[in-house]
NUDO-113083 format. One line per 8 residues: number of its first residue (from 1); their letters; for each residue x negated, y negated, z negated of N, C-alpha, C. Coordinates in nm, 2 decimals. Each point is the difference from the previous one (the first is absolute). Example, Ala and Ser with C-alpha at 12.3 -4.5 7.8 and 13.67 -1.06 7.14 Angstrom:
2
1 = as = -1.32/0.57/-0.78/0.09/-0.12/0.00/-0.09/-0.12/0.00; 0.04/-0.11/0.07/-0.09/-0.11/0.00/0.08/-0.11/-0.08 .
***
This chain:
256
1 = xxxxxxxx = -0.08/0.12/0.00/0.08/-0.12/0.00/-0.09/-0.12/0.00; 0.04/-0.10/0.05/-0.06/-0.10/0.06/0.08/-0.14/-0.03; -0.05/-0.10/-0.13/0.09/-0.10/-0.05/-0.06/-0.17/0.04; 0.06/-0.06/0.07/-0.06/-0.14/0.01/0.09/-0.09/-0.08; -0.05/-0.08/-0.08/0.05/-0.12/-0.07/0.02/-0.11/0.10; 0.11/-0.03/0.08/0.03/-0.07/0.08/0.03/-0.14/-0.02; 0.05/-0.01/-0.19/0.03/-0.16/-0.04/-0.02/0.08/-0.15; -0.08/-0.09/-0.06/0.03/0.01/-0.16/0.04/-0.16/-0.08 .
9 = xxxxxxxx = 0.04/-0.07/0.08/0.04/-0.11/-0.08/0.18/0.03/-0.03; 0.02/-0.17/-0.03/0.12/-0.01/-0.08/0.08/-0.06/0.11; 0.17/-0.04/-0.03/0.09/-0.03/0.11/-0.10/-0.15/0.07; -0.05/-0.06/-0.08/-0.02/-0.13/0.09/-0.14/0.00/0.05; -0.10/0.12/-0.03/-0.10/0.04/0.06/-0.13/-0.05/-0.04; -0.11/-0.03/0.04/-0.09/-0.06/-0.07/-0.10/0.00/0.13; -0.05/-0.13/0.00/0.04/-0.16/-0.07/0.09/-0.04/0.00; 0.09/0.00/-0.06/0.16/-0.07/-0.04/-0.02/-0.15/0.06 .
17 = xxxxxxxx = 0.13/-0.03/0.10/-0.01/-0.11/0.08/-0.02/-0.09/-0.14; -0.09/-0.15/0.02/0.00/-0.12/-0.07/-0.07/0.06/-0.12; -0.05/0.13/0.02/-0.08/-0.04/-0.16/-0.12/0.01/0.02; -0.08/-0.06/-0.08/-0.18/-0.07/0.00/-0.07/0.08/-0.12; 0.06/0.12/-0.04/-0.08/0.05/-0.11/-0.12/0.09/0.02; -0.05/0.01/-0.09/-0.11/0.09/0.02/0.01/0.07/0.15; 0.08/0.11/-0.07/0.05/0.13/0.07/-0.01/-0.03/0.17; 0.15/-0.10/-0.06/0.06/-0.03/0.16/-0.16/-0.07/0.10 .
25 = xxxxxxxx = -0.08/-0.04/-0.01/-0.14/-0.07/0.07/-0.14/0.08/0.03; 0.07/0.15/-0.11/-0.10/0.09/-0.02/-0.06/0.03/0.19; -0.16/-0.01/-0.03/-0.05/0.06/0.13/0.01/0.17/-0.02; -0.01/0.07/-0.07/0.03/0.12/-0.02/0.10/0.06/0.09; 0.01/0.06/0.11/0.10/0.05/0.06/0.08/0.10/-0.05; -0.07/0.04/-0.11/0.11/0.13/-0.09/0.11/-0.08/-0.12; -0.02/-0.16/0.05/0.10/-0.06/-0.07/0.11/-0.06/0.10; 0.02/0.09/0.15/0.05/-0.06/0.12/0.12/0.11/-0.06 .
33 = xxxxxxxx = 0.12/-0.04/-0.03/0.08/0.12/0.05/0.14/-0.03/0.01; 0.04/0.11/0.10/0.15/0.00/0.06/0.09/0.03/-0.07; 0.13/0.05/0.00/0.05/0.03/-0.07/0.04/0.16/-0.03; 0.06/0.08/-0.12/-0.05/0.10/-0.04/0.07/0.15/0.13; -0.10/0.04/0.02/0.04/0.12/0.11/-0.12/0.10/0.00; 0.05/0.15/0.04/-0.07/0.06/0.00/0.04/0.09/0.14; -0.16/0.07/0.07/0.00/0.13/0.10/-0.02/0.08/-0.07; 0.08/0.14/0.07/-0.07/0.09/-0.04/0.03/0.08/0.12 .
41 = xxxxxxxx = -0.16/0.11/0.02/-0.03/0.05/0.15/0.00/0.18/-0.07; 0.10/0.08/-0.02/-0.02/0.11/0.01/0.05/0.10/0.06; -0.06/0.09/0.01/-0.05/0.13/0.14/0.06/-0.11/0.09; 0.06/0.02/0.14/0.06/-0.10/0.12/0.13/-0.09/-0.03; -0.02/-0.05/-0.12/0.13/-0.07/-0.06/-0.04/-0.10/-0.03; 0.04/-0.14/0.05/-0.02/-0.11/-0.04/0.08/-0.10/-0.04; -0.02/0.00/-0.18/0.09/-0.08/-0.04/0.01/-0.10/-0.04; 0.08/-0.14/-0.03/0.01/-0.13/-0.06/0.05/0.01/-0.10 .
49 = xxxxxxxx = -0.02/-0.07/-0.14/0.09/-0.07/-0.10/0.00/-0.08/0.00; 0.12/-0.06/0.03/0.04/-0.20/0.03/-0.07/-0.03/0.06; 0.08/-0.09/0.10/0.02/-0.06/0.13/-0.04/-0.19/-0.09; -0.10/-0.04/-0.03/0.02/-0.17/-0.07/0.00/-0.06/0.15; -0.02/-0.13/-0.07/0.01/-0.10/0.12/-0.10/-0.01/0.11; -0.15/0.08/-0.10/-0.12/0.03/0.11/-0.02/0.07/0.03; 0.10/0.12/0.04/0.01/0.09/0.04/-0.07/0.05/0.19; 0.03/-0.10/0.04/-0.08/-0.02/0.16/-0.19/-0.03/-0.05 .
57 = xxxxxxxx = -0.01/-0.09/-0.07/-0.16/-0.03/-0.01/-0.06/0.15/-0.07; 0.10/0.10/-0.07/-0.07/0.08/-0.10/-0.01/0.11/0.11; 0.07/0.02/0.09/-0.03/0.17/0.03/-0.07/-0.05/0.14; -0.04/-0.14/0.06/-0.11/-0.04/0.10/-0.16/-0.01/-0.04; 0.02/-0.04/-0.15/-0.11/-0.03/-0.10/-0.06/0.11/0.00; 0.09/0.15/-0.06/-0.10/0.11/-0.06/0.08/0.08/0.11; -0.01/-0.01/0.11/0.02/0.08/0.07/0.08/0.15/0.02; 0.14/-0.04/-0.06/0.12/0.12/0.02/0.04/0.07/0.14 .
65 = xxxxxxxx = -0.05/0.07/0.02/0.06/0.03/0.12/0.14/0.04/0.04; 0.08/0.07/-0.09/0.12/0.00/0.03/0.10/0.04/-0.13; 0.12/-0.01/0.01/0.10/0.01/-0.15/0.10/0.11/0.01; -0.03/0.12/-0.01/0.10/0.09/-0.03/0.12/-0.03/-0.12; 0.00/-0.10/-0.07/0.09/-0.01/-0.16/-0.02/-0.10/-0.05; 0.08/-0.08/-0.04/0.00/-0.11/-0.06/0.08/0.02/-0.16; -0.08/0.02/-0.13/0.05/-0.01/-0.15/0.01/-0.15/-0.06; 0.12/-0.08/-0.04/-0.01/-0.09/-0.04/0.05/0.03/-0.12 .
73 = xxxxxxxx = -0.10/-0.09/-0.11/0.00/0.00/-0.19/0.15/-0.08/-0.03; 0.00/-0.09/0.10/0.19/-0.08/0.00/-0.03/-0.06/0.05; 0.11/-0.12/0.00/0.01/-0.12/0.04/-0.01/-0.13/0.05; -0.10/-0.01/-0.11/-0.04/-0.19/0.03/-0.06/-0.03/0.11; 0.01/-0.11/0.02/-0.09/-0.04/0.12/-0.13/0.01/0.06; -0.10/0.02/-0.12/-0.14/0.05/0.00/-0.02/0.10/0.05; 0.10/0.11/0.01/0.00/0.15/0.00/0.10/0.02/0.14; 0.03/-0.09/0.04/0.08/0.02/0.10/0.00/-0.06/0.16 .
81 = xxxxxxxx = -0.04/-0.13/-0.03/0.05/-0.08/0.16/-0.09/-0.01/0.11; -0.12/0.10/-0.01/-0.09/0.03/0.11/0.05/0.11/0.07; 0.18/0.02/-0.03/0.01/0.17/0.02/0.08/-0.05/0.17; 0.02/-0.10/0.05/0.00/-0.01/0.18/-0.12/0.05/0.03; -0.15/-0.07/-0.05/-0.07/0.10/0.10/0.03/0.16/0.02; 0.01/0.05/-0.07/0.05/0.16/0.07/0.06/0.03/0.11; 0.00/-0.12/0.09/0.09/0.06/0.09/-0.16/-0.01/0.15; -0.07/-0.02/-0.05/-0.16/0.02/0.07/0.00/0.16/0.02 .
89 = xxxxxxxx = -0.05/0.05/-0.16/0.01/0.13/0.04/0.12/0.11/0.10; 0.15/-0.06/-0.07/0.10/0.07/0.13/-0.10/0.02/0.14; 0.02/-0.13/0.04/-0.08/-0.03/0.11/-0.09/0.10/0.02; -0.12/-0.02/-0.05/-0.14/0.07/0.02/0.02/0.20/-0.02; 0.10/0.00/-0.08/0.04/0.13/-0.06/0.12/0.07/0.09; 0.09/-0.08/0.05/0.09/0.03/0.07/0.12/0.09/-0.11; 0.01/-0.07/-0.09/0.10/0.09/-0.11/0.00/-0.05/-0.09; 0.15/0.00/-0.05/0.01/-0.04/-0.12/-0.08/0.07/-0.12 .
97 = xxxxxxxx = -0.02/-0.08/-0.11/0.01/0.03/-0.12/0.04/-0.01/-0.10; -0.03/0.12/-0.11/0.11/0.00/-0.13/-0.07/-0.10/-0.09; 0.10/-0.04/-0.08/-0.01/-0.13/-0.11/0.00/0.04/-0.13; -0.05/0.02/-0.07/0.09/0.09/-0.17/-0.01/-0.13/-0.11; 0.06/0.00/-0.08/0.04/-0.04/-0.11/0.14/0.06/-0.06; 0.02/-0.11/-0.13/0.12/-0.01/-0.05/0.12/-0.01/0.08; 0.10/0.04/-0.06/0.13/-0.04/0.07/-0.01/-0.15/0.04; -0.02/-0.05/-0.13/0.03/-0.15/-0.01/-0.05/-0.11/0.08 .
105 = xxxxxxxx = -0.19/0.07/-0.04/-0.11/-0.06/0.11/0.03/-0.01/0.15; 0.11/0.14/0.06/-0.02/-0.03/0.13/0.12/-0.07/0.02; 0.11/-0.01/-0.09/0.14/-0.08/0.07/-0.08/-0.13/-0.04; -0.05/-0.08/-0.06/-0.09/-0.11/0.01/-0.09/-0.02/0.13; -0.11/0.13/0.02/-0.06/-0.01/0.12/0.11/-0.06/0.12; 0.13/0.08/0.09/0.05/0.00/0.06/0.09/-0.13/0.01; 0.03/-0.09/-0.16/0.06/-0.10/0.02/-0.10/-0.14/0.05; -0.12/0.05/-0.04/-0.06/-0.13/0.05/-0.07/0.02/0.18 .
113 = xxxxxxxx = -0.02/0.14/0.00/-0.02/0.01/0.14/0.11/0.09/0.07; 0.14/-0.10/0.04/0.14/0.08/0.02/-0.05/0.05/0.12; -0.07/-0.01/0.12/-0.01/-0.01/0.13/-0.07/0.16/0.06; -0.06/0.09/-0.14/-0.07/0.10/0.04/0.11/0.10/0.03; 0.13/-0.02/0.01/0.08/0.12/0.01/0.04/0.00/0.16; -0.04/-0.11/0.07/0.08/-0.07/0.12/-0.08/0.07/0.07; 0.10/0.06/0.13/-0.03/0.05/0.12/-0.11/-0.06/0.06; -0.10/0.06/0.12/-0.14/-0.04/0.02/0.07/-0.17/0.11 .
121 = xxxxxxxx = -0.06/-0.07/0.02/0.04/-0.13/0.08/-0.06/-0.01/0.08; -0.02/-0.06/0.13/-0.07/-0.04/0.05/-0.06/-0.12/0.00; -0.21/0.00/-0.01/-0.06/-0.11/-0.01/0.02/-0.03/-0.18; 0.06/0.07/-0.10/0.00/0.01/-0.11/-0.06/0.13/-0.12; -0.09/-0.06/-0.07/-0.04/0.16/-0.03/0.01/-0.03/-0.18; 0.02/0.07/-0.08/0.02/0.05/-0.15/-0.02/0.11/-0.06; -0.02/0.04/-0.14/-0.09/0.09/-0.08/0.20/0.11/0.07; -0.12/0.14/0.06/0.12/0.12/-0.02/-0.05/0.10/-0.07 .
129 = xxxxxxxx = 0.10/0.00/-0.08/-0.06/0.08/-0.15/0.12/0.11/-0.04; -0.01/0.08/-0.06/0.07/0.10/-0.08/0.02/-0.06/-0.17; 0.10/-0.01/-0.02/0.04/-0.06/-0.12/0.00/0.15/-0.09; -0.06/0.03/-0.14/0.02/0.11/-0.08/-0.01/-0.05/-0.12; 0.08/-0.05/-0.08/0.04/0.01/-0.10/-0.07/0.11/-0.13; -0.09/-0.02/-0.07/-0.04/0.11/-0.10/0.02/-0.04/-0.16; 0.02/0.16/-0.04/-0.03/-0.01/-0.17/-0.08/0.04/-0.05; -0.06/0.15/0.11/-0.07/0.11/-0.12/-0.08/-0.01/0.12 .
137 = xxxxxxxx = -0.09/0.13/-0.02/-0.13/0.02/0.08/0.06/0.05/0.15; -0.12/-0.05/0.09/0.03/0.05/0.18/-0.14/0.02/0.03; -0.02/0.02/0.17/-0.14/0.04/0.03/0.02/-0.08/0.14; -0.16/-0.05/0.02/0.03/-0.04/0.13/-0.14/0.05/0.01; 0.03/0.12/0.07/-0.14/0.07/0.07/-0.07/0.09/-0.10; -0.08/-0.04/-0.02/-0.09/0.15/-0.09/0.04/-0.15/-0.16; 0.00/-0.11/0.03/0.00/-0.13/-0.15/0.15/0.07/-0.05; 0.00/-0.02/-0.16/0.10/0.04/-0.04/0.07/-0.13/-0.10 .
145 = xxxxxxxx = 0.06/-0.08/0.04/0.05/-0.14/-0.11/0.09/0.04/-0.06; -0.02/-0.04/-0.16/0.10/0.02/-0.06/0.04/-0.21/-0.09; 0.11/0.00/0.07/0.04/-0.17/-0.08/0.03/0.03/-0.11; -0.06/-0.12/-0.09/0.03/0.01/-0.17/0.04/-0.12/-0.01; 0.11/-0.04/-0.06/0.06/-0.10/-0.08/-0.10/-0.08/-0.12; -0.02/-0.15/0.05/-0.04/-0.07/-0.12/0.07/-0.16/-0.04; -0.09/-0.03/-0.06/0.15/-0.14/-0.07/-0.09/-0.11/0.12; 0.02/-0.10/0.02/-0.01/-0.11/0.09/0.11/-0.09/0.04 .
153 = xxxxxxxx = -0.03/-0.12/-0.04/0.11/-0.11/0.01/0.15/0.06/-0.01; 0.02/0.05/-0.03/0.13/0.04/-0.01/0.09/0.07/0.12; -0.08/0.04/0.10/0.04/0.05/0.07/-0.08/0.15/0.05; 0.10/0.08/0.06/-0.06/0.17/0.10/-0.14/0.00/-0.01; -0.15/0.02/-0.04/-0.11/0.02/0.02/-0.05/0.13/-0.01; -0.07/0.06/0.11/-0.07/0.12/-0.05/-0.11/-0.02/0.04; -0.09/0.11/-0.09/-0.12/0.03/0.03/0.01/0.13/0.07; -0.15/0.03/0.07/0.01/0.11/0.07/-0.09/0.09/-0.09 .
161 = xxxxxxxx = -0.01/0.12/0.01/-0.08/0.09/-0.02/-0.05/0.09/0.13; -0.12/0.00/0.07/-0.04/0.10/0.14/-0.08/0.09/-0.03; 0.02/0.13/0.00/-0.09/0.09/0.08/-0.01/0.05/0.10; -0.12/0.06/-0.02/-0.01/0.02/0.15/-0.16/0.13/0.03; 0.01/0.08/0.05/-0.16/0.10/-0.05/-0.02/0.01/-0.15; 0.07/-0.02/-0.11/-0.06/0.03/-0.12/-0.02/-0.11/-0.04; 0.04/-0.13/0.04/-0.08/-0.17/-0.04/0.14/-0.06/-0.02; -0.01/-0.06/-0.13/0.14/-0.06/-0.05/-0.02/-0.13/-0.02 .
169 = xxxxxxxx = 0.03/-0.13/0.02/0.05/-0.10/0.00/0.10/-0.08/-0.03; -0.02/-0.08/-0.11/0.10/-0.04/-0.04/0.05/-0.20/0.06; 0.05/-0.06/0.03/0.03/-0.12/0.02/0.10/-0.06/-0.03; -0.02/-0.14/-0.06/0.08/-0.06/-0.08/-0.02/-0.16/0.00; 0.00/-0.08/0.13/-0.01/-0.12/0.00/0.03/-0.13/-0.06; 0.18/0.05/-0.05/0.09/-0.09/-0.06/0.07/0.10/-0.13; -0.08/-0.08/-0.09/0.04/0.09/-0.13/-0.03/-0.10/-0.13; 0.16/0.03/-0.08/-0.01/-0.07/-0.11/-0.01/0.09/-0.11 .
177 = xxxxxxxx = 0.10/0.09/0.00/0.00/0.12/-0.14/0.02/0.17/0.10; -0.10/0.05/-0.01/0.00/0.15/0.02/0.09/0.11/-0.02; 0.10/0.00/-0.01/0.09/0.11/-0.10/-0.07/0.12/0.02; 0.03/0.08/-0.13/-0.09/0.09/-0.05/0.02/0.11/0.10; 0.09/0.01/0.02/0.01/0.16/0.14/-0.05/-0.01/0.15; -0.04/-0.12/0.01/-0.15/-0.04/0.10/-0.08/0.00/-0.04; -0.04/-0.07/-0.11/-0.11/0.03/-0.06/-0.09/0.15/0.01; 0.08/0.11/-0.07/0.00/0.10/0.02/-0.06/0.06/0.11 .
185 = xxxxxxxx = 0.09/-0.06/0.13/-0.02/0.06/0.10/-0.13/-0.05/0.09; -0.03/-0.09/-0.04/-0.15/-0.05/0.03/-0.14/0.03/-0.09; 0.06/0.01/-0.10/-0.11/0.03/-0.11/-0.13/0.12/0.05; -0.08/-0.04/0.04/-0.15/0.09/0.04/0.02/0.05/0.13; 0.03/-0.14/0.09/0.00/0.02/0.14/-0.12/-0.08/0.03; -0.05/0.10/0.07/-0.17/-0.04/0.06/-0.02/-0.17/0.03; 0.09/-0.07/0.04/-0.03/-0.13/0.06/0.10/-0.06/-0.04; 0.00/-0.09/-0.09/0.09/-0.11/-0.04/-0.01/-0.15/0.02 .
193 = xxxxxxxx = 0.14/0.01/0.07/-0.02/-0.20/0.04/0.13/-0.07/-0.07; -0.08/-0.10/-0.05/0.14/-0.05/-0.12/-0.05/-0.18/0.00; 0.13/-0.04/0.04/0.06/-0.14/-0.07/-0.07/-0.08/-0.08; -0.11/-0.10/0.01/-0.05/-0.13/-0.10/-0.01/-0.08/0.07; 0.07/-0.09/-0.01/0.04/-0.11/0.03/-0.04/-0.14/-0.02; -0.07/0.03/-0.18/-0.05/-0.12/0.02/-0.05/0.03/-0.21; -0.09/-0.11/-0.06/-0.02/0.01/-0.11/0.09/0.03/-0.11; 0.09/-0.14/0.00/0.13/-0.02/-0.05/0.10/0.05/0.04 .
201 = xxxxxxxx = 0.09/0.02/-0.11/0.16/0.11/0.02/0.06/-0.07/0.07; 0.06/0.10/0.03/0.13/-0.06/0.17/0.15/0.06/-0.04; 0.11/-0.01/0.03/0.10/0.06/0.01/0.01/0.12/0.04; -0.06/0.01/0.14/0.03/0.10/0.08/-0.12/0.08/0.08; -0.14/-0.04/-0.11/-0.08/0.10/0.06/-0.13/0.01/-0.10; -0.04/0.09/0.03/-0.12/-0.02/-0.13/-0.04/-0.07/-0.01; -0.09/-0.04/-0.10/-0.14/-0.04/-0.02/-0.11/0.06/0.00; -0.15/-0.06/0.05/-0.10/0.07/0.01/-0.04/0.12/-0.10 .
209 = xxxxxxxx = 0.06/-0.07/-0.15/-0.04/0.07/-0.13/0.08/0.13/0.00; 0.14/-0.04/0.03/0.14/0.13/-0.01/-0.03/0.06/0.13; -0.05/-0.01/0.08/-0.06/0.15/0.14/-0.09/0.00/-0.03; -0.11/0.00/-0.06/-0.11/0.08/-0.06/0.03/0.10/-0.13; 0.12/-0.05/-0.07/0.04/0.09/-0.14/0.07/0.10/0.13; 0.09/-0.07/0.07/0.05/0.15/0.06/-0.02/0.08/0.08; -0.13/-0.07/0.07/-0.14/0.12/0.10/-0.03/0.09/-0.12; -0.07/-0.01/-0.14/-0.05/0.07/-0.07/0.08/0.10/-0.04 .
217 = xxxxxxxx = 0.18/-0.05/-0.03/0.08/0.12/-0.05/0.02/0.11/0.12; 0.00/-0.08/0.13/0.03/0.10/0.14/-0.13/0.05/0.02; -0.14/-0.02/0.01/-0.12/0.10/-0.01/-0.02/0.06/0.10; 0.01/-0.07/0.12/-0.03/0.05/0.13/-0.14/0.03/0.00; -0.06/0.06/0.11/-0.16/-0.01/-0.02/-0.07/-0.09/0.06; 0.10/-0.10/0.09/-0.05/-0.13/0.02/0.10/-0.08/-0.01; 0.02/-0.14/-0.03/0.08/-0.06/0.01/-0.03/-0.15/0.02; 0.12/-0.06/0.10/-0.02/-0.15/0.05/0.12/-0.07/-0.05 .
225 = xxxxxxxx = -0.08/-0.18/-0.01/0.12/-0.04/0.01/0.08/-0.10/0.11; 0.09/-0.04/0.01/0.03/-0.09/0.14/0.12/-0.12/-0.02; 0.05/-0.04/0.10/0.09/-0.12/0.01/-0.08/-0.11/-0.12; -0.08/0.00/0.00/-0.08/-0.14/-0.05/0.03/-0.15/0.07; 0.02/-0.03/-0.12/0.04/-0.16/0.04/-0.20/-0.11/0.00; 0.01/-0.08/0.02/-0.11/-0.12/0.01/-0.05/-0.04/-0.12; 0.01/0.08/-0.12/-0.06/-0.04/-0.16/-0.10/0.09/0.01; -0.03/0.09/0.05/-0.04/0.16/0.02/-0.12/-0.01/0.07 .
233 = xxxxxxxx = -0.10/-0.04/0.00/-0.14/0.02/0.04/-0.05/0.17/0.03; 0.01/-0.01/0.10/-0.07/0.15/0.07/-0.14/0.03/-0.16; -0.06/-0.09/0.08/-0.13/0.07/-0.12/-0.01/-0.01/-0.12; 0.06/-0.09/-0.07/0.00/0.01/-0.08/0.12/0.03/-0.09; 0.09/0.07/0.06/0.15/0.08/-0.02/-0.10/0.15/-0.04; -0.05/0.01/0.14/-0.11/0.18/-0.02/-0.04/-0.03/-0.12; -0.12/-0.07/-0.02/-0.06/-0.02/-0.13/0.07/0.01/-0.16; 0.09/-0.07/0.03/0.11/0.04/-0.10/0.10/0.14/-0.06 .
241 = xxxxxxxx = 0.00/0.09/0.07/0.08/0.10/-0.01/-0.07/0.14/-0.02; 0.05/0.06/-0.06/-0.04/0.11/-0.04/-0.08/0.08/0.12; -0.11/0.07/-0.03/-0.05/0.11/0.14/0.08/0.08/0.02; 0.04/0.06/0.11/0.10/0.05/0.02/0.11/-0.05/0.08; -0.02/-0.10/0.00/0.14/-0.13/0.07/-0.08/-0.09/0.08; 0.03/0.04/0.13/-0.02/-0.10/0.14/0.06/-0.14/0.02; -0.04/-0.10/0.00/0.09/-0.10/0.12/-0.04/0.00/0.12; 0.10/0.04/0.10/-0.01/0.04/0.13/0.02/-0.18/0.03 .
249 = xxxxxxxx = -0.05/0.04/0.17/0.02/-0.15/0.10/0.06/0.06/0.13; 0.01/-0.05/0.07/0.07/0.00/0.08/-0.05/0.09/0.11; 0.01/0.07/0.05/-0.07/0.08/0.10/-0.09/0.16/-0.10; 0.01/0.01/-0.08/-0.07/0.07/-0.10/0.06/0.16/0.05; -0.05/0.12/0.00/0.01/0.06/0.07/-0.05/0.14/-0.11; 0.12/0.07/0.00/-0.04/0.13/-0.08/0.04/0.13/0.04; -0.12/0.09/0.02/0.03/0.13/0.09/-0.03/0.10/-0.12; 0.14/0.05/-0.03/0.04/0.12/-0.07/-0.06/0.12/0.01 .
***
């Protein structure tokens, strides 16, 4: 299995338009980042989680060649409105593809992009996709996803869990409180990626401090963290965190 970190920042991205901070001026290019999405390339199966807004720059950037499956964590807009480009691959692929999430996440997907249902036009082209609805575990190809429910703004979020050859993966971009029967179900999966957001508490997503207490209780044998906001210094974030715990950048690339 084959994972690229495609965006590890936050909804407004980093350098956050109009700000002059450290961060945001940093020449460090591992403080350049899009917004939070992940590849993943296993056996001939090529998959997305969330479609953000840079979604066209991310799969030109690290070079995706094509999209068997599109998993969205839900609905906001960070996670979602790069999802017209998919209608590139139709194109290049000649076929639709399947979409999975929540019930919820895709009658939201569908209401803001009403147009993917519409017969082909001429001189008009749009994402054609397989709408699937999920709760429990599916497979797309030899990858086996299982969606897990966690708390986030108050609305549908899941995390995924993937395996795939014996290599488990856990992901969790937008996460406020874990309920314990995910927990569970991630607890001592080889590769964990989890939610810090930023130093200070938030409503609706960790803190750098609370996804490090909850990388140590989940005990992956590696573990990252992502959706970083612009308080978050690449190097000296690493410096700060336990061994054991990565901050990935953008293009960061990990072969299972």
């Amino acid at each position: 299995m084959k994972i690229v970190f495609l965006g590890t920042g936050t909804s407004i991205g980093v350098p956050a338009i109009g700000c002059r901070c450290r961060v945001c001026r940093s020449k460090d290019p591992r403080n350049k980042r899009r917004r939070a999405s992940l590849y993943i390339h296993a056996g001939d199966r090529h998959v997305m989680i969330d479609t953000p807004p840079d979604f066209r720059d991310q799969v030109l950037t690290f070079g995706v060649p094509r999209l068997d499956a599109v998993l969205f964590t839900h609905a906001h807009a960070d996670h979602l409105l790069g999802f017209d480009d998919v209608r590139r691959f139709n194109v290049v692929q000649g076929q639709a593809i399947p979409v999975y999430g929540s019930a919820s996440t895709l009658a939201d997907l569908q209401r803001v992009f009403p147009y993917i249902h519409r017969r082909p036009v001429p001189g008009l082209s749009f994402p054609t996709v397989r709408i699937c609805p999920v709760s429990g575990p599916f497979r797309i190809g030899g990858l086996r996803v299982e969606p897990l429910p966690i708390e986030h703004a108050g609305m549908p979020t899941y995390a995924f869990k993937l395996t795939a050859a014996g290599v488990s993966v856990g992901y969790a971009p937008d996460c406020a409180v874990m309920p314990v029967a995910t927990l569970k179900r991630l607890q001592g999966v080889d590769v964990m990626i989890l939610d810090a957001l930023r130093r200070a508490s938030h409503p609706t997503h960790l803190s750098l401090d609370q996804s490090v207490a909850l990388l140590k209780i989940l005990g992956a044998r590696k573990s990252y963290i992502t959706h970083m906001g612009h308080d978050l210094d690449h190097a000296g974030t690493q410096a700060e965190v336990p061994r054991g715990i990565t901050v990935p950048y953008d293009g960061l690339t990990l072969r299972l």
